[in-house]
Every structure is written in structure tokens, then in C-alpha cells.
C-alpha positions as CSV (number, residue, x, y, z in Angstrom):
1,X,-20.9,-86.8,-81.3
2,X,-20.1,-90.3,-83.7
3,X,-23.5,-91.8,-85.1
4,X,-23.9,-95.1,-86.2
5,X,-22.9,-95.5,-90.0
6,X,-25.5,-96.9,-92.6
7,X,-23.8,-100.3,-92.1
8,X,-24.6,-100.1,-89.0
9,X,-27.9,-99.4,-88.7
10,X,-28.7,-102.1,-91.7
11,X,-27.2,-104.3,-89.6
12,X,-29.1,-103.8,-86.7
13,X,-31.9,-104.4,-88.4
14,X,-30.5,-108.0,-89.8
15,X,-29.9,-108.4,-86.3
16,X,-32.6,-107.3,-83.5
17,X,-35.0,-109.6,-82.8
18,X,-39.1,-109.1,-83.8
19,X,-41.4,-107.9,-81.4
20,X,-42.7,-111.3,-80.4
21,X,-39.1,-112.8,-80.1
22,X,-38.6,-109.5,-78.0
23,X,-41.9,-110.3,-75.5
24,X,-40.7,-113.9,-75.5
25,X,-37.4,-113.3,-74.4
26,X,-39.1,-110.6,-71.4
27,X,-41.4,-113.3,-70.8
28,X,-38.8,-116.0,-70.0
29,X,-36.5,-113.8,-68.1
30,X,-39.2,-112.7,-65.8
31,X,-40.0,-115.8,-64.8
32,X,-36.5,-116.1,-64.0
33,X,-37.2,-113.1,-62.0
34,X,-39.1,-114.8,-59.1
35,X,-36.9,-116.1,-56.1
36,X,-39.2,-118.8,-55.4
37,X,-38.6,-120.0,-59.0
38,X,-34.8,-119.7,-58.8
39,X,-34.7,-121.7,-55.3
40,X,-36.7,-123.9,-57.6
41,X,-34.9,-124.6,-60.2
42,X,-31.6,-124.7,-58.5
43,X,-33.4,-127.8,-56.9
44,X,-34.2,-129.1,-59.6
45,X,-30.8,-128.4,-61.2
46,X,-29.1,-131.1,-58.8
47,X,-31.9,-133.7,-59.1
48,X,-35.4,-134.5,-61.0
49,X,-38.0,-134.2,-57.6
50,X,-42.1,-134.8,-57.0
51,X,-44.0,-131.7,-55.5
52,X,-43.6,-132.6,-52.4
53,X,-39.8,-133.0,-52.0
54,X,-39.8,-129.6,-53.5
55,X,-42.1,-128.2,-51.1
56,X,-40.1,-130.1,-48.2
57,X,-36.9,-129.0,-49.3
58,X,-37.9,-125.5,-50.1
59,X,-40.2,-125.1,-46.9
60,X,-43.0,-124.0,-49.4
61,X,-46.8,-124.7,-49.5
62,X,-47.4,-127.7,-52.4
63,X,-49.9,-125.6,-53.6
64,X,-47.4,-123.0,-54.1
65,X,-44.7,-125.0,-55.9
66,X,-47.4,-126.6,-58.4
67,X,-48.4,-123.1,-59.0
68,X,-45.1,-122.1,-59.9
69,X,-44.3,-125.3,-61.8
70,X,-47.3,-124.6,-64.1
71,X,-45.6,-121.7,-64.8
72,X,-42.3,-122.9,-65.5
73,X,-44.0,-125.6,-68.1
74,X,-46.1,-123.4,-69.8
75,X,-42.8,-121.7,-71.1
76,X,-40.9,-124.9,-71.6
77,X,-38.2,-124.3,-68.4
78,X,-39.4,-127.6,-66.6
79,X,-40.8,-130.9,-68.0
80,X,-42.6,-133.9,-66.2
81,X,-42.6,-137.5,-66.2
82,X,-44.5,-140.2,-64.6
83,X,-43.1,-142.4,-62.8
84,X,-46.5,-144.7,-61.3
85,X,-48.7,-142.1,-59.4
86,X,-45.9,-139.4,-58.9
87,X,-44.8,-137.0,-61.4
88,X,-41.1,-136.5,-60.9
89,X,-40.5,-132.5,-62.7
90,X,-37.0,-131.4,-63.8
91,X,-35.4,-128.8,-66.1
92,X,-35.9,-129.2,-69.5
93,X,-32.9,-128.1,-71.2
94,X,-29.6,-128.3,-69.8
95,X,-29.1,-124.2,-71.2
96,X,-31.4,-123.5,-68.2
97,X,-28.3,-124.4,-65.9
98,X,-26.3,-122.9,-67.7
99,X,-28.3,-119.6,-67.5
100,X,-28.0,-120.0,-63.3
101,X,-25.1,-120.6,-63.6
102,X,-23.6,-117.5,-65.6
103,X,-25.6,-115.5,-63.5
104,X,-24.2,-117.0,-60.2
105,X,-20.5,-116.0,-61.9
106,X,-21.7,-112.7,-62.8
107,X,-22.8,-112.3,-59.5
108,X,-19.5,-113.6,-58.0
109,X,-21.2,-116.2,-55.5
């Protein structure tokens, strides 16, 4: 059976995240974990939209997509601007996309 050399291991320890970087990381990807949120997002990935062209387009309750919105902007995923009495959400960082969209590849879809 190989183990790991001492290199190795010292590295590993250079190089694993902390335990809060560690729940952070679960945290973000679990939110990711939510088919709602990915229909969501994937909206949001083609334009900046209100609550209720989500819910329209996604056949959801509003109540529903401002709950999982909350969500997504408590971690940073989606922001939100006003634009006069409607607040238009979108994705925050462009990375997000990118995250769909490696996972669409890996997928093969």
C-alpha cells in the first residue's frame, strides 16, 4: 500500500481550506442544490428580471421566488437594483455562470 510522503502531507495542510472556508463552500453549493434556485438563476443568467417575470416565467408563486432570492443574496449569488418602484435582481458575479455552466458540460446537456 503507497502513503502519502511527508511533503505530502505538509502540503496538504498549506493547502486545505479552514473549517469555516470548508462550511462556506457547503453552504454555497447547497444552495446551488435546489432546482428551483438553478431554474432561477439560469433566468437570471440570460437577463436581470423583477419578481414577477421570474415567477411568470418559472410558473412559481412570488412569494416563493422572493423567498428563494433572499436566499441567494444573503450569500452574495444575486444582487438587486432599483429601478423606480421595481427591483430588477440578477447574478452577481459573472463566476456564477460560469459555475452552471461547467456543470451543464459535466453533465453533457
Amino acid at each position: 500500500m503507497l502513503a502519502a510522503t511527508t511533503k505530502v502531507l505538509d502540503d496538504m495542510d498549506c493547502y486545505l481550506p479552514d473549517d469555516n472556508s470548508v462550511r462556506r463552500i457547503a453552504r454555497f453549493f447547497a444552495l446551488l442544490a435546489d432546482p428551483s434556485r438553478v431554474k432561477l438563476l439560469s433566468a437570471l443568467a440570460i437577463s436581470p428580471l423583477c419578481v414577477s417575470d421570474i415567477a411568470d416565467i418559472l410558473k412559481m408563486n412570488q412569494t416563493t421566488v422572493s423567498h428563494q432570492l433572499r436566499l441567494l443574496r444573503d450569500v452574495d449569488i444575486v444582487t438587486c437594483e432599483r429601478q423606480g418602484k421595481i427591483l430588477k435582481y440578477k447574478i452577481a458575479n459573472p463566476k456564477i455562470n460560469e459555475i452552471l455552466l461547467v456543470g451543464v458540460e459535466y453533465l453533457g446537456f
